[in-house]
C-alpha positions as CSV (number, residue, x, y, z in Angstrom):
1,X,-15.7,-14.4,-1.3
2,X,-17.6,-14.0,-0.2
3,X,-30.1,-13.2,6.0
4,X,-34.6,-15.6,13.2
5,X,-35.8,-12.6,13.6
6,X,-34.8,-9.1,12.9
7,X,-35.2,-6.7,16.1
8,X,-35.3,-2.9,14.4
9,X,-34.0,-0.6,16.8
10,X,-32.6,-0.4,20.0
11,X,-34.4,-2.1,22.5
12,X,-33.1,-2.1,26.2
13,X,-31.1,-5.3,25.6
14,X,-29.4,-4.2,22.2
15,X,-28.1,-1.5,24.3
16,X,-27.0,-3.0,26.8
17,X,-24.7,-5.1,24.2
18,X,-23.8,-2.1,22.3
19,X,-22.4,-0.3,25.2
20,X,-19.5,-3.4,25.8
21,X,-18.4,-1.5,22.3
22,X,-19.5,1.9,22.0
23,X,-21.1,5.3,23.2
24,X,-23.0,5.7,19.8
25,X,-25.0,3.2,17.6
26,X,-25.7,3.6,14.2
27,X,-29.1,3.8,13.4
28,X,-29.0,0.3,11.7
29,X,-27.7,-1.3,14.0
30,X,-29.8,-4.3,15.4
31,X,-30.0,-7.3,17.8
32,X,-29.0,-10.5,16.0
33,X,-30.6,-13.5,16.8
34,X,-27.8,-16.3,16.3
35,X,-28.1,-20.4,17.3
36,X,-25.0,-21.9,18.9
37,X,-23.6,-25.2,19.1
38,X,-20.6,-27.2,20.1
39,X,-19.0,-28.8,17.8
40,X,-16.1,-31.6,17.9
41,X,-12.8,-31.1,16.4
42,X,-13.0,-34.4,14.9
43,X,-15.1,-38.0,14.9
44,X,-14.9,-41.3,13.9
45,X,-12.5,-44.0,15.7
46,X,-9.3,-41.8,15.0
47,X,-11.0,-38.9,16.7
48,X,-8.5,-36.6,17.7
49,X,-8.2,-33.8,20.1
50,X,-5.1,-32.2,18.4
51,X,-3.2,-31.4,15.2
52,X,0.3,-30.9,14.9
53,X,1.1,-27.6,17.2
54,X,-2.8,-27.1,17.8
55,X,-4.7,-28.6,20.6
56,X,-8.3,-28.1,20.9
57,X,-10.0,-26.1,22.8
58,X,-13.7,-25.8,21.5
59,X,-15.8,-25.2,18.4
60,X,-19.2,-23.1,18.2
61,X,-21.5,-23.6,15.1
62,X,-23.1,-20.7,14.6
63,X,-26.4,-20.7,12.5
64,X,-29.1,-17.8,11.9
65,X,-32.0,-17.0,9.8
66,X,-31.1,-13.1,9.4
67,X,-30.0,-12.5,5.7
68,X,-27.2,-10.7,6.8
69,X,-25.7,-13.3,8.6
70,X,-22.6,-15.3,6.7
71,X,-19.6,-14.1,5.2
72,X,-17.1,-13.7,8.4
73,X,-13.8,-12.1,7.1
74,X,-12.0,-11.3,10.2
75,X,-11.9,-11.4,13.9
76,X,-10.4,-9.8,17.1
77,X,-10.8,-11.4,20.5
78,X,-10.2,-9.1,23.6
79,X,-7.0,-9.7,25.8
80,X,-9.2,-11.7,27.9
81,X,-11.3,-13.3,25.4
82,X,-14.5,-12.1,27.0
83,X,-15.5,-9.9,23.6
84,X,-15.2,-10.5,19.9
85,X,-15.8,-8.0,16.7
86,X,-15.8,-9.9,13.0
87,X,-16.3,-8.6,9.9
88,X,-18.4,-9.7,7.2
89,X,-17.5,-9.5,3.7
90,X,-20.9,-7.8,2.7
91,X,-19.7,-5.1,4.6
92,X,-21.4,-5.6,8.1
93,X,-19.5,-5.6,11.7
94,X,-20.4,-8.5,14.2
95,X,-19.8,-7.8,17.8
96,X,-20.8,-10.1,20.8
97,X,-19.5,-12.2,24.0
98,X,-17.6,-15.5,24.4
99,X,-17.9,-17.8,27.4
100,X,-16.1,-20.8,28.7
101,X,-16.1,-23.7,30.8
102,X,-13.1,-25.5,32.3
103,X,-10.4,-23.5,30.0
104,X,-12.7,-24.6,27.0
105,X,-14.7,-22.1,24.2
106,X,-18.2,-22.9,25.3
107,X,-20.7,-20.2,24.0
108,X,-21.4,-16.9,22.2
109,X,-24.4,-14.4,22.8
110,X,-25.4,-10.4,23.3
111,X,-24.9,-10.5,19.3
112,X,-25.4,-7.8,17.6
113,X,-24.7,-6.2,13.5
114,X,-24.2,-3.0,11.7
115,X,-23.0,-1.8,8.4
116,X,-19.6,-0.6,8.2
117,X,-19.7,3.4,7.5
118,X,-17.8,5.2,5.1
119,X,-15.9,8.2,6.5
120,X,-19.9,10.4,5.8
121,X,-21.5,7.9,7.5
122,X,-23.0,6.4,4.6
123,X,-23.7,2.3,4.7
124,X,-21.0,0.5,3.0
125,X,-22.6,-1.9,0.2
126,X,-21.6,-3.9,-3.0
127,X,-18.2,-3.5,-4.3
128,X,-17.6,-0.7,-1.7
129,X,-18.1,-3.3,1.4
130,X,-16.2,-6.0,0.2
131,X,-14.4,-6.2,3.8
132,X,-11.7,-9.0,4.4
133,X,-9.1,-8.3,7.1
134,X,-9.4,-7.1,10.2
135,X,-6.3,-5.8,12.8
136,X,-6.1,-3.5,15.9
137,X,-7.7,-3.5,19.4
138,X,-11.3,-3.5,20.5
139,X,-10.7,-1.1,22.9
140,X,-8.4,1.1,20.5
141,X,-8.4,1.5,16.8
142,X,-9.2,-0.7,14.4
143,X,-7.7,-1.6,10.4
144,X,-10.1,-2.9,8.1
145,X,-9.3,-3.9,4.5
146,X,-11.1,-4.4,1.3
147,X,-10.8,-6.1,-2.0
148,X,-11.6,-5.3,-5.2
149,X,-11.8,-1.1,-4.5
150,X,-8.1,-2.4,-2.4
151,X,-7.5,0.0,0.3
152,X,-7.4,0.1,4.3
153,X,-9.1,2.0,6.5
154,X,-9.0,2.7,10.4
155,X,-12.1,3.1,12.7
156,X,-11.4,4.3,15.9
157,X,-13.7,1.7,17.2
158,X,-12.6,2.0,20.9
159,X,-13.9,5.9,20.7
160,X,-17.1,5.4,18.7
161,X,-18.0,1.7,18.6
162,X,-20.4,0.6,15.6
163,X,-21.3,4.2,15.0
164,X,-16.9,5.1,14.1
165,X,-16.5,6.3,10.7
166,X,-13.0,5.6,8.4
167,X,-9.6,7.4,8.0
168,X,-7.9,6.4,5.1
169,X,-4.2,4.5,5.5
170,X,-2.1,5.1,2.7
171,X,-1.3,2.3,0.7
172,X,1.2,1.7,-2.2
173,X,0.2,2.5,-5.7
174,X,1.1,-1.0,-7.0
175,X,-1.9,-2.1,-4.7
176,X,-4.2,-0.7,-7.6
177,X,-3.1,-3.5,-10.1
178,X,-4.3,-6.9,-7.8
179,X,-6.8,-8.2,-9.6
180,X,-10.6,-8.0,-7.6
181,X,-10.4,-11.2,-5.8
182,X,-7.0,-11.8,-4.6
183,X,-6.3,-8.1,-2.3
184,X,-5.5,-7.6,1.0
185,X,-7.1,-10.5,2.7
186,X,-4.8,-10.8,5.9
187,X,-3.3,-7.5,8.1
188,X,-1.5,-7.2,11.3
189,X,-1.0,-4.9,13.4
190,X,3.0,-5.5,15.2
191,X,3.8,-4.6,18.4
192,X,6.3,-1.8,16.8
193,X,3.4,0.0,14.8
194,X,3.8,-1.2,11.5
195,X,0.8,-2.6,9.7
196,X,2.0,-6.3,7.8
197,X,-0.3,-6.2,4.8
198,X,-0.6,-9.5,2.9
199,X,-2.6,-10.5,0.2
200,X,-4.5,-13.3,-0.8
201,X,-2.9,-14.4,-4.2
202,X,-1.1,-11.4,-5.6
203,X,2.1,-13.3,-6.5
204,X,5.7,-12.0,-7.3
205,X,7.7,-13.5,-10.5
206,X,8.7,-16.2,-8.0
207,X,5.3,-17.3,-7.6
208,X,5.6,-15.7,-3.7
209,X,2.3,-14.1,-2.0
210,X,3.2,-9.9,-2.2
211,X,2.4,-7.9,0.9
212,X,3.9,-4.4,2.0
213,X,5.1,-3.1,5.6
214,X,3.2,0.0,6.5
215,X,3.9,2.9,9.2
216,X,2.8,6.6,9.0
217,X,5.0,9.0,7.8
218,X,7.1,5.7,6.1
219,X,7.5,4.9,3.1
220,X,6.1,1.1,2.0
221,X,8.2,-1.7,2.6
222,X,7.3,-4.8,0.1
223,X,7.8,-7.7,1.5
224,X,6.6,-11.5,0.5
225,X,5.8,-15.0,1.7
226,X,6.9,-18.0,0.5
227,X,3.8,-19.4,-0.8
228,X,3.5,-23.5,-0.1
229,X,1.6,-24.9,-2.4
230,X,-1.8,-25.1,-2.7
231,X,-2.2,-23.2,0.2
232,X,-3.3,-19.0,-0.2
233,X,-3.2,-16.5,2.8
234,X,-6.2,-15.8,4.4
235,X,-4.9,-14.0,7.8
236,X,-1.8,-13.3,9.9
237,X,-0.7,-12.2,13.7
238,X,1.9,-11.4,15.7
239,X,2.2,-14.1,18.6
240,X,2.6,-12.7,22.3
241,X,6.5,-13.7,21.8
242,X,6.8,-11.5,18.8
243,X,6.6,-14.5,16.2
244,X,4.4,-13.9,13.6
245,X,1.5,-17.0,12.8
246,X,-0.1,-17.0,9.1
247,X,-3.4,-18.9,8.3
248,X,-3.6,-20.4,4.7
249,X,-6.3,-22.3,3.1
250,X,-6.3,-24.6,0.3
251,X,-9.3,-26.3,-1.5
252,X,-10.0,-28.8,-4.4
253,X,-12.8,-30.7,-5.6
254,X,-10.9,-33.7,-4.8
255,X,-9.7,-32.9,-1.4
256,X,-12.1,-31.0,-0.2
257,X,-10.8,-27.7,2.1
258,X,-7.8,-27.4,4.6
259,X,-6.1,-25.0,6.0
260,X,-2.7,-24.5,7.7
261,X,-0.8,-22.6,10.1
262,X,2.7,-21.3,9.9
263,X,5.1,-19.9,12.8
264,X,7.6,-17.3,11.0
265,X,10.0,-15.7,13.4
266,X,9.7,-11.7,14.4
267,X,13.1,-10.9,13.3
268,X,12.2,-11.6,9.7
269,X,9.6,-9.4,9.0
270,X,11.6,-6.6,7.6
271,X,11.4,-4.8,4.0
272,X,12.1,-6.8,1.1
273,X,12.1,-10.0,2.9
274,X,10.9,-13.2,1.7
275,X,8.5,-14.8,5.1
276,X,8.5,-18.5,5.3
277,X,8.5,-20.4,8.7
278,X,7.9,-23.5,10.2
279,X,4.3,-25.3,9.6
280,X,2.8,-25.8,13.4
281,X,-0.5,-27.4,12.0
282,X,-1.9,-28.9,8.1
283,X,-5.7,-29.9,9.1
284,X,-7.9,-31.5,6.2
285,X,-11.5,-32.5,6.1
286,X,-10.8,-35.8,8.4
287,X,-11.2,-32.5,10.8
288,X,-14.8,-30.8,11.1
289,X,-13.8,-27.8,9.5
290,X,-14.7,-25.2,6.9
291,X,-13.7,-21.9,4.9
292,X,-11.3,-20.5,7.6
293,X,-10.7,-17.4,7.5
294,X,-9.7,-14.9,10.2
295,X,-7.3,-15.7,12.8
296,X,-7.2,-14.0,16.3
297,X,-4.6,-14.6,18.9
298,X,-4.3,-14.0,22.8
299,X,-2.4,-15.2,26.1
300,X,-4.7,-16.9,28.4
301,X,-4.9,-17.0,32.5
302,X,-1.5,-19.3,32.6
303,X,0.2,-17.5,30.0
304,X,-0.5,-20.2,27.2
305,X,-1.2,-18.9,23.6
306,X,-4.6,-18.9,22.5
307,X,-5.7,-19.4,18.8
308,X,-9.1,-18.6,17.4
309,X,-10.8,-19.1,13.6
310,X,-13.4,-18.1,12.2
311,X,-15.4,-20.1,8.9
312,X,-16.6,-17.6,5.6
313,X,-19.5,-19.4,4.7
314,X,-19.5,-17.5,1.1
315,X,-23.3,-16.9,2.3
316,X,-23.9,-20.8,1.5
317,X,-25.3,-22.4,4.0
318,X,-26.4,-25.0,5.0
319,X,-23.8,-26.2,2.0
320,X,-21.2,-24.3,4.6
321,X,-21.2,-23.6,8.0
322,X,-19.6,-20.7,10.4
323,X,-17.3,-22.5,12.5
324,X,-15.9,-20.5,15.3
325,X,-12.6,-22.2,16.9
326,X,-10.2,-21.8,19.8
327,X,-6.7,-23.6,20.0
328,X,-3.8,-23.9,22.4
329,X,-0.3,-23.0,20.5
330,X,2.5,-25.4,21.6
331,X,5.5,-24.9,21.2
C-alpha cells in the first residue's frame, strides 16, 4: 500500500511543535510544510451533509511537495481533538494540530515528520517500515503494526515523543504465514487491555477476515469478522460506550472506491468469536472520498461521538488525494 520545502533541523518553530509530543527529537526529524483545504462531503444537486449513521463534520485536503509526504496508515486524535499522530506506510510518523470552527474540522498546522526507529535507533526503511495500524494514547504508549515483516511494536511515545524506540508485542506464530500484503492493517487497543488485532485479507476457510486478541502474559485469542463482501478491513476502535466500529474499504474499476463502517457490540469481542455488526454508513464515490484508511474516535464537548479518517494516497497524487475527515456517530 502503500516527497514545499524541507526545513533540516530544528529551528525554534519545529521545536516548539515537537515539544506538544516529546522531550527528545530524532535527529531527522523536520518541519513539514503541508497545504490545507476544506473540502465538501459531497456536490452536485443531491449534495448531502450525511450518510447513513455519519453526519459531517469537515474535510481537510492535504497536499505537499516533500517526498515523504503520502502514504497515511493510521491515526490517533487526542481526547480533545486538539493533537493528531499518523503513520505513513514508508515508515515515517506525522504529528501536528487540528482546529475548528463552530463544532466543525477546520484546519491542520505545526506539522511535523520523522522516521519510525527500530528498538537501536536505526531509521526504519523498505520492507522493515511498511507501517499500517496505529492504537494507543498520545500521551501514553503507542502500538504500531507492519506488514509483510508482520509484527507489532509499542513506542512509549508519551515518554519519548518522535525520538521513542520499539518493544516488541508477542504475536501468534500463525501471523508468519499472511501473505505480504494482507497483515495486520487494523489494531485496537480496548478499554480492558487487550490489543484487537485484525487483518486486512487473511481469511479463515469461511472466507471470514482472521485477527487474534492480545494481552501480556495471555495467551492469543483468534477471533474473526464476518467479512461483507467486497469490503476488506482497513481499521477498528472501541467506541466511548464500549462498541467496537470497523472501517472497510472496497474498490473496483467499475465502481470506483468506498468504504464502510460497521458498529459490532463490546460483548462480542471475545476468543473464537466470529465479529459482525450492524452497518452505520456504505459511502461510494457520489461522496468526495478516497483510500480511507485509519479511523480515530473521540467524545466531543456535549458527549457526542466523534469519527475521524484519514486517505492512503499509495504515494499517487495528484491521481489520489489525503483526505482528512471528522464525523458525528448517531445512534
Amino acid at each position: 500500500m502503500k516527497r514545499s520545502t524541507i526545513a533540516l533541523g530544528l529551528a525554534a518553530s519545529a521545536a516548539a511543535a515537537f515539544a506538544l509530543y516529546a522531550t527528545a527529537e530524532p535527529r531527522d526529524a523536520r518541519v513539514l510544510n503541508v497545504q490545507v483545504s476544506s473540502l465538501p462531503f459531497s456536490t452536485g444537486e443531491d449534495a448531502k451533509s450525511y450518510v447513513g449513521k455519519l453526519r459531517h463534520r469537515g474535510t481537510l485536503k492535504l497536499t505537499s511537495d516533500d517526498a515523504d509526504f503520502g502514504g497515511l496508515s493510521g491515526l490517533i486524535v487526542s481526547d480533545d481533538g486538539a493533537r493528531f499522530l499518523a503513520i505513513t506506510d514508508n515508515s515515517n510518523w506525522l504529528t501536528g494540530t487540528l482546529s475548528y470552527r463552530d463544532g466543525k474540522l477546520t484546519g491542520l498546522k505545526g506539522t511535523s515528520i520523522a522516521p519510525l526507529l527500530d528498538s537501536k535507533g536505526r531509521k526504519l526503511s523498505g520492507k522493515d517500515g511498511d507501517a499500517e495500524g496505529l492504537a494507543g494514547s498520545i500521551d501514553g504508549d503507542v502500538f504500531v503494526s507492519f506488514e509483510r515483516d508482520h509484527r507489532i511494536w509499542r513506542y512509549g511515545f508519551g515518554k519519548d515523543g518522535l525520538a521513542a524506540k520499539p518493544v516488541v508485542v508477542p504475536t501468534p506464530a500463525e501471523l508468519k504465514g499472511v501473505p505480504d500484503n494482507k497483515g495486520l492493517e487494523g489494531i485496537a487497543l480496548l478499554s480492558d487491555g487487550r490489543l484487537l488485532a485484525l487483518t486486512e485479507a487473511f481469511h479463515d476457510d469461511g472466507g471470514n477476515i482472521r485477527g487474534w486478541l492480545l494481552k501480556d502474559g495471555a495467551d492469543p485469542g483468534a477471533i474473526t469478522l464476518a467479512r461483507r463482501m467486497p469490503f476488506d478491513l482497513t481499521d477498528v476502535r472501541q467506541l466511548p460506550d464500549g462498541d467496537v466500529l470497523t472501517l472497510e474499504r472496497r474498490f473496483n474499476r467499475a465502481g470506483g472506491v468506498g468504504f464502510e463502517m460497521r458498529r459490532i457490540e463490546g460483548a462480542d469481542v471475545a476468543g473464537g468469536a466470529t465479529l459482525d455488526g450492524a452497518v452505520v454508513a456504505d459511502v461510494g464515490m457520489n461522496f468526495i472520498i478516497d483510500n480511507m484508511e485509519g479511523l480515530s474516535v473521540r467524545k466531543g464537548e456535549d458527549g457526542e461521538t466523534l469519527v475521524y479518517v484519514v486517505s492512503d494516497d499509495n504515494f499517487n497524487a495528484p491521481v489520489q488525494q489525503t483526505l482528512l475527515m471528522m464525523f458525528e456517530l448517531k445512534d
